[in-house]
Steps between C-alpha positions, in 0.01 A plus 500: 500500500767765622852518367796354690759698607746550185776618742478243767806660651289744616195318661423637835442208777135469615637550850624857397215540304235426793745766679437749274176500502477457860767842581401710165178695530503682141484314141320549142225336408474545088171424311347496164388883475260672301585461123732182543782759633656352827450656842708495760396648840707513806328364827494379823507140607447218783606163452302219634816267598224245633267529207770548241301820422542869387250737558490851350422835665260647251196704407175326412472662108748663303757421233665204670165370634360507113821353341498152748074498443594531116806276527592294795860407358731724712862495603655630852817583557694571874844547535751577770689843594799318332851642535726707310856377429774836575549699170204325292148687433373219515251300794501175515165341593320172518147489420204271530260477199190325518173444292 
């Protein structure tokens, strides 16, 4: 159904991944906008370590709430505060993704 990992190098432990979710607060949860564009929408989270379950602080209509009635395919994605090696630009992070 869902594509393995092409860079299995990279793969992210379930361990670290249930931490993640457990210590990060913030992810994006993207959905099928209007017109077939993509919508990405920064949010709040709780995970349900017991029930293996996400739940979403949201409003009861508006854009998001329309996309998932239109199209309940979605993606979210949580990642980590990461680290920055000395000199580099760039942050390091490891992220959870989930359907």
């Amino acid at each position: 159904m869902f594509r393995k990992i092409r860079r299995i190098k990279q793969q992210t432990r379930e361990e670290t991944c249930i931490e993640i979710l457990r210590t990060e607060k913030r992810c994006v949860l993207s959905v099928f906008g209007e017109d077939g564009y993509p919508y990405g929408i920064p949010m709040n989270f709780y995970y349900d370590e017991e029930e293996n379950i996400i739940y979403f602080h949201s409003a009861k209509e508006g854009h998001k709430v329309d996309a998932i009635n239109a199209n309940n395919k979605v993606c979210v994605t949580v990642y980590n505060q990461g680290f920055q090696e000395e000199g580099d630009w760039v942050y390091n992070v490891t992220s959870v993704i989930a359907f």
